[in-house]
N, C-alpha and C positions, 0 to 999 in steps of 0.2 A: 312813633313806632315805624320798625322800618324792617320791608320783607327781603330776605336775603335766597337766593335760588344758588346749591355749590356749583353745576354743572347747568349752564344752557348750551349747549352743543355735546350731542351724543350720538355714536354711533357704534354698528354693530356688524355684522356679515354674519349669510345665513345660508346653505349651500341645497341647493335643487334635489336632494335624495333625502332629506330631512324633511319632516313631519314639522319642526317647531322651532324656533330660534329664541333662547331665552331672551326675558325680558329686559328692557333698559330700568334705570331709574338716577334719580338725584334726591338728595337731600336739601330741606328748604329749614327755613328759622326766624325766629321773630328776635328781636331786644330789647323788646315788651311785649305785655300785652294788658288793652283795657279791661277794665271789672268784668263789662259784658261780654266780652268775647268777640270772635271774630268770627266773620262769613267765608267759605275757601272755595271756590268753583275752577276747573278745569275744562278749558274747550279746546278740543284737535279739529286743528286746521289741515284736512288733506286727509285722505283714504287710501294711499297709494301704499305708504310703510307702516302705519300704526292702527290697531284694527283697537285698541281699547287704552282707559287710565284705570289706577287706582291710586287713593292716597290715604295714608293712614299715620295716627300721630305717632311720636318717639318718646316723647317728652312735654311738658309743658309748653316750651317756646320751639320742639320742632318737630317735623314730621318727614315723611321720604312718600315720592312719586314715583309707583312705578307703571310704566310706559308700555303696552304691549306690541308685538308686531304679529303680523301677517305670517300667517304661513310659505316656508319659498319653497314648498313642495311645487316640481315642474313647473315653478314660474320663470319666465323668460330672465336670465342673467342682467344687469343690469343696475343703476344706484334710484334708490326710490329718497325721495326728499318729503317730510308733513313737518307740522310746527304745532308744539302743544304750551297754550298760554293757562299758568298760574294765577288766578286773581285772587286775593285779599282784600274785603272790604268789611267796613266799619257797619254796614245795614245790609237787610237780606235781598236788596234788589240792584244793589251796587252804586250808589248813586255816589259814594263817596268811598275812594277806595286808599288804602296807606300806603304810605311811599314804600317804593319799589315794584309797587304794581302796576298794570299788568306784568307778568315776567316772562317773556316768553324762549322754549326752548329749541332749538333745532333736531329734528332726530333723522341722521343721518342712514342709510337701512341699504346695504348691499349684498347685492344675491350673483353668488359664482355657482360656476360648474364644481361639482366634488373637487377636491384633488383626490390624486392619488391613494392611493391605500397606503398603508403601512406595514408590510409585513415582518415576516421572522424568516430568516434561514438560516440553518446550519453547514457548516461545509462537510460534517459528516454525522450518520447518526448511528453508528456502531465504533466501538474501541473494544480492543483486543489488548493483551497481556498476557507474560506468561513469566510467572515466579518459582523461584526453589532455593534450597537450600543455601543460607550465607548470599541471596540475591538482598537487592535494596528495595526500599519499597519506592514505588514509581507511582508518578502523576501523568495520569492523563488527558486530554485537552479537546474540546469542542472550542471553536468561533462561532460565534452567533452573530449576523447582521442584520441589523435594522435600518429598511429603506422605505422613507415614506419623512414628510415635512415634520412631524412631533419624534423624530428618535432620537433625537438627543435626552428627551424628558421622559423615556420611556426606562421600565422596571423587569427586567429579565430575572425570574425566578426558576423554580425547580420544586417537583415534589418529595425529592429522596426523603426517606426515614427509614433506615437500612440502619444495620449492625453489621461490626465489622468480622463479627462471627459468621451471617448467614448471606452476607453478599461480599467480602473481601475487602468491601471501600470502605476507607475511616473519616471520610468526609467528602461533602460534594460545593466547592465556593465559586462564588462568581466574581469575575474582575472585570470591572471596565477598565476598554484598551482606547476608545475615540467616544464619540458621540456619535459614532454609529452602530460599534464592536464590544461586545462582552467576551471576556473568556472563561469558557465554565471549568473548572480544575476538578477533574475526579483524583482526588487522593486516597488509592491501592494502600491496605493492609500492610507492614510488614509480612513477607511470606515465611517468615520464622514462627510468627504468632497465629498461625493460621494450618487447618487439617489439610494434607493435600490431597486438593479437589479440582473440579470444578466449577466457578463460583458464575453466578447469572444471575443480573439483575438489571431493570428498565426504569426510568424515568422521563418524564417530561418535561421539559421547558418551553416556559412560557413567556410571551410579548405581553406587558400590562402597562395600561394606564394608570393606577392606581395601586398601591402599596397593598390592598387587600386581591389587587385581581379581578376585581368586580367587571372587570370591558376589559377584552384583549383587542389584540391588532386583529386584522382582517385573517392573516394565516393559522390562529390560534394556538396552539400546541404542536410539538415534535417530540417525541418517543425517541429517546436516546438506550440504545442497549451496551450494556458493558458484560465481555465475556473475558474474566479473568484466572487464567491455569494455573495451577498453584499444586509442582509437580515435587515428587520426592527426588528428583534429579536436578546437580544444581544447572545452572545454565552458561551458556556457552556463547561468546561473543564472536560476531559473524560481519567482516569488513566486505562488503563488494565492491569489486574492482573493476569489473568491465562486464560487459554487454555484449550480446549479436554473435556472440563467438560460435562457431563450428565445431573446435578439437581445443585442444591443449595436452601437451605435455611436456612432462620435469625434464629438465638437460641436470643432473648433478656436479657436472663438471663444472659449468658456470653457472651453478645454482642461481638460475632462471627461468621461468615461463615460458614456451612458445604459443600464441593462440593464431589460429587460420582464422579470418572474415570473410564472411560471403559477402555476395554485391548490393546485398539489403544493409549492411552493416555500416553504411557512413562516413564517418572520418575513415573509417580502418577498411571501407569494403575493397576488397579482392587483396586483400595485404595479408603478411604475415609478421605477429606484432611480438614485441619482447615484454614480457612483466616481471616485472623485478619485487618478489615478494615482501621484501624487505623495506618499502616503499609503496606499495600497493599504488604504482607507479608504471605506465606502459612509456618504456624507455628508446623505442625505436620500434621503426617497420621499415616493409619492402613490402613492392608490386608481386605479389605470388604468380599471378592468371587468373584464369575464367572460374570463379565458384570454388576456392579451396574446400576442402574439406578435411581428410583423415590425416592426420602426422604421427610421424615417427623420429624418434633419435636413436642413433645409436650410443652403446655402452661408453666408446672415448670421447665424446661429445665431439664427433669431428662433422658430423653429417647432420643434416634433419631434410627429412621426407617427407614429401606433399603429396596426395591425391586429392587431382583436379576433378571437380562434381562435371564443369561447362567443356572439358575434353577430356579424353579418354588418355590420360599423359598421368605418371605420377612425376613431380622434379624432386631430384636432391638442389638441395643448397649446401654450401662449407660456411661450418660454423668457427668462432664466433660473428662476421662481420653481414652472414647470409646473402653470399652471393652466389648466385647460379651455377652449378658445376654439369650436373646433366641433366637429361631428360629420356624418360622412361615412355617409349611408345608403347601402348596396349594392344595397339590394334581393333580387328572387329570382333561382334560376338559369332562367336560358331552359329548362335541358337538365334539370334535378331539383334542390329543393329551394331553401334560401336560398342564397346566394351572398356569398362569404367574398375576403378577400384576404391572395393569396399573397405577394407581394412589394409593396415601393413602392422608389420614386425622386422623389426632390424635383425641379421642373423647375429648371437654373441661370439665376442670376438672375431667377428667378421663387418667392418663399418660401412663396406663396400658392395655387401650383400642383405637383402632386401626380399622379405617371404611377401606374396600381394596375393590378396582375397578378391575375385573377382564378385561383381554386385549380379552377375548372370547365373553364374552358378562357376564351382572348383577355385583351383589357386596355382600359382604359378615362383618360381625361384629366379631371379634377377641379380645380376651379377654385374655392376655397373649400367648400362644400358644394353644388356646382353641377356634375353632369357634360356634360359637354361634348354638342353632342347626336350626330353623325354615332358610328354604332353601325359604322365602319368596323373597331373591333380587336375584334369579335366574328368577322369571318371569320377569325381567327388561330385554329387549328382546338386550338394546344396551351397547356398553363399553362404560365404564366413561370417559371422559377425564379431570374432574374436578369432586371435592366432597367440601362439604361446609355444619360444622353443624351449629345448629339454636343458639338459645342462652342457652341450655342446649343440654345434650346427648342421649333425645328423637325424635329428627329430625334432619336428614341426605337431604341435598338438592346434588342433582347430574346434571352435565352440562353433553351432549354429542349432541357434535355441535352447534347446536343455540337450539337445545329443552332442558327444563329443567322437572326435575322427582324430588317428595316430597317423601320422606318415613320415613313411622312411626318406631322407634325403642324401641324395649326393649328385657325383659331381655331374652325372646328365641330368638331375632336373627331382620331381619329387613321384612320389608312389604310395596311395592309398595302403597304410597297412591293416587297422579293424576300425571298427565304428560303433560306439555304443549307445544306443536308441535311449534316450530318458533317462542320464547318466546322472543330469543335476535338478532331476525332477522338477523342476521351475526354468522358466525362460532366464538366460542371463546375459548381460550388455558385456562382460570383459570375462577373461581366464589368466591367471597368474600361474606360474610354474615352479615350484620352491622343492629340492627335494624328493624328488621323484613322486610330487602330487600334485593334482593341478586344485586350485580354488575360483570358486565361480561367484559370482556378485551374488547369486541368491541367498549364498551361505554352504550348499553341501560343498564338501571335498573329494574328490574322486581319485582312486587308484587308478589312474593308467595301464598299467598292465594286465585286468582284471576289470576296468570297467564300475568297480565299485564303487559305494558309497563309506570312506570310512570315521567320517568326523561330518558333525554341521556347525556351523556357527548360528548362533539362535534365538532373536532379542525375545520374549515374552510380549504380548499384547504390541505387535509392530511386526510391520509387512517390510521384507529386506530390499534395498533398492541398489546399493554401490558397495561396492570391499576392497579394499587394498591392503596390500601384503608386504612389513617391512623385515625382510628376512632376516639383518646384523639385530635387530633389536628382538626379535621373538615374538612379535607381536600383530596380530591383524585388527584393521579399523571396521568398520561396518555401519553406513547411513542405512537406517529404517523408519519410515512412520509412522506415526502415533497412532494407532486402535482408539486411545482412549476420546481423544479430541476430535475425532471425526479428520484424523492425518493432516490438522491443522500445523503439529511440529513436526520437529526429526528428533530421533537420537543416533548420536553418537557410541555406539560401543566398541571400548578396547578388549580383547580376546588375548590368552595367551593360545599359541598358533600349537603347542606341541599338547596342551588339554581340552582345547575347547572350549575352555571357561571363563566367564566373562567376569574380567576385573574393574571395572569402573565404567560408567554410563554417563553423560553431560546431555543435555538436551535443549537444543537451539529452535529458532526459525527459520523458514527460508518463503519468500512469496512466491515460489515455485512449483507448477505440479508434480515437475519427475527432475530425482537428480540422474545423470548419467553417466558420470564418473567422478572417483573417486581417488585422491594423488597426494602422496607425500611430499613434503618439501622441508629443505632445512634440518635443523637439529628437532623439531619438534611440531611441526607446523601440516597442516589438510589443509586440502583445497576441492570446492566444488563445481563441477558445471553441471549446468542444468539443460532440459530439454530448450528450454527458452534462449539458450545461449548466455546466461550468467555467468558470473564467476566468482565463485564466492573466497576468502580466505578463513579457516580457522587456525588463528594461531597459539601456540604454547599446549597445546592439548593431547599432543601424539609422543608426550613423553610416559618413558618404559615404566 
């Protein structure tokens, strides 16, 4: 008869923040056994790893030992070595024992510092969308990272049980991308199959050990919200093209972009850059000066005009190639300091002549680098924030704020002619002149001659922020934000200019808080800039 031990050498690691280290054990067997049986005694050699035995049988000819250890609650890191011997023998005092005995086992017992934790993060715990009519339906994306020694073996779950009726999402899947990265897929409703609303709903994901969840990582759960709009307007696709801008405006003639950069702005600071819409592509720049800011072109795309923020200078440049032709001294302010300009206006059919807003207060008429002399648009008590001439180069209409100011012009200089106090009942950033009306970014329309209000343009549940006026086509655009979404989007509305009435609505994003103008390009194409200095492109959308 002869005693077989599977395992004599055994070890284990047991980390200092732990209460217990599961136990060792081996399996032992016989290849007989006598009528009478057999005697089994267990003696541990050493105190340092193994605080207890047990052994108990399997089967007739075997049984399994198992070995306990010591707690490595704050015990000093380090490898502790005991030795636990198996004996079998033929009588109960051992005098005669059967081959293979004594057996003795080594149990090996090492005690580390914890490692590290394991946690969970995500790289974002909100996702946003926004659907409408004839959109597609979209998938949205959480990373999830696991850092800590077991995240390869770890089980990133989720609690969604949502309906695609009362939360938008038709499914929520997880992929692994590494053995360290899951990606969680919220898969968006169809927004055809869906009421237009909007839809809100949260979930958690979790780091697990175990397929039931039963032990998370150390970070445990993250709250993931998805807020998905699902508007009755279909949606409007929005290319941004540049950054840091100051100004921009359309040259039609070489149907192009000019934008100014301030000195914050980088590759492009103190330059003035070309964007080619058609490419959503900046095709060229030049050294402007100190702080560009406001531009102007004129009507034959011969000139474009700069007011400088870091001197009191406006330049022309000759366009196409923008190389420097002159320079516009301001001078000082009457009222403190130098004197800078706020706004310009090219006069029509004059490319040479140039209406300037000063940032002090009144406005002045420029005439190559010659200003005009009668100092009549110094009693204009306010700064421009918009200029706008009539349908020739004898009247200058001026915005500043919701009041609007007429004045007459000629060949000495300009003259205050009325001024009507809360003309466009709202603050407005631009004025357009079509017709003998002017239009203001808020939306009202104002009679010039009278002061009135005779049209508004007017989106329903949205606050108006930009408008632009294409006279050949009949038509005014108008950027407003959304009421419903907490001004989360914009719309889009196209207006016919002679009823006021709004023919079709698209509704985009912008991660913008204020748009600031608004610009026609091409056969059919808007373009935005934003307070931020963005620049956004919408194309195909501004057709009649």
């Amino acid at each position: 008869m002869t005693l077989t031990v599977q395992d004599r050498a055994l070890y284990a690691v047991g980390y200092t923040d732990n209460y217990s280290t599961p136990p060792l054990g081996t399996d032992f067997s016989f290849d007989s056994l006598p009528e009478d049986g057999i005697y089994l005694g267990v003696e541990q050699n050493g105190s340092s790893a193994v605080s207890g035995t047990n052994y108990s049988q399997l089967s007739e000819l075997s049984g399994h030992l198992d070995i306990y250890l010591y707690s490595p609650l704050n015990r000093t890191p380090g490898t502790y070595t005991d030795t636990v011997t198996l004996r079998a023998c033929y009588d109960e005092n051992c005098r005669r024992e059967v081959q293979g005995s004594p057996a003795t086992i080594t149990v090996t017992y090492e005690i580390k510092a914890p490692p590290p934790p394991t946690t969970l993060t995500l790289d974002t715990t909100s996702l946003t969308a926004i659907g409408g009519p004839g959109g597609e339906a979209q998938t949205l994306s959480v990373l999830a990272t696991l850092d800590g020694p077991d995240a390869a073996t770890l089980i990133v779950k989720t609690d969604f049980s949502g309906t695609p009726a009362s939360s938008g999402i038709s499914s929520v899947e997880v992929v692994r991308v590494s053995d360290t990265q899951r990606r969680i897929d919220v898969h968006l409703a169809d927004p055809d199959t869906l009421t237009p609303q909007n839809y809100g709903v949260s979930f958690y994901v979790s780091g697990c050990y175990d397929a039931s969840c039963s032990r998370q990582v150390q970070s445990g759960y993250s709250y993931v919200s998805v807020s998905y709009q699902v508007s009755q307007f279909a949606q409007q696709a929005v290319q941004k093209v540049a950054s840091g801008a100051s100004d921009m405006v359309w040259d039609s003639v070489a149907q192009k972009f000019y934008l100014s950069f301030p000195s914050s702005a980088g590759t492009y600071a103190n330059r003035i850059a070309v964007l080619d819409p058609a490419t959503g592509q900046i095709t060229a720049s030049v050294v402007a000066g100190s702080e560009p800011k406001k531009l102007a072109v004129s009507g034959d795309g011969a000139y474009l005009y700069l007011a400088l923020g870091g001197a009191n200078q406006v330049r022309r440049f000759k366009l196409p190639d923008l190389t420097l032709d002159t320079t516009l001294d301001l001078g000082p302010s009457p009222y403190y300091g130098l004197r800078f300009a706020n706004v310009l206006a090219v006069a029509p059919g004059q490319p040479r002549t140039v209406a300037v807003g000063f940032s002090d207060r009144g406005l002045a008429i420029y005439d190559d680098a010659v200003r005009r002399v009668d100092d009549g648009g110094e009693n204009y008590y306010a700064s421009p924030t918009a200029l706008a001439w009539g349908d020739d180069s004898s009247v200058l209409y001026a915005n500043s704020g919701s009041e609007l100011a007429v004045f007459d012009v000629g060949p000495s200089g300009v003259l205050l002619n009325r001024s009507y106090y809360n003309a466009f009942s709202n603050y407005s950033q631009s004025i357009y002149y079509l017709e003998g009306l002017i239009y203001s970014d808020a939306g009202p329309v104002v009679n010039p001659d009278t002061g009135s209000q005779v049209g508004v343009f007017r989106q329903t549940d949205s606050s108006a922020e930009v408008l632009t006026v294409d006279a050949p086509m009949g038509r005014a655009f108008m950027v407003s934000r959304n009421y419903s979404d907490g001004y989360q989007t914009r719309r889009l509305t196209v207006f016919d200019v002679g009823s006021y009435v709004p023919l079709r609505t698209v509704q985009f994003a912008l991660d913008d808080t204020n748009a600031r103008r608004l610009l026609r390009w091409g056969v059919d194409g808007l373009a935005v800039l934003t307070d931020q200095g963005n620049v956004y492109l919408l194309p195909s959308v501004a057709r009649p």
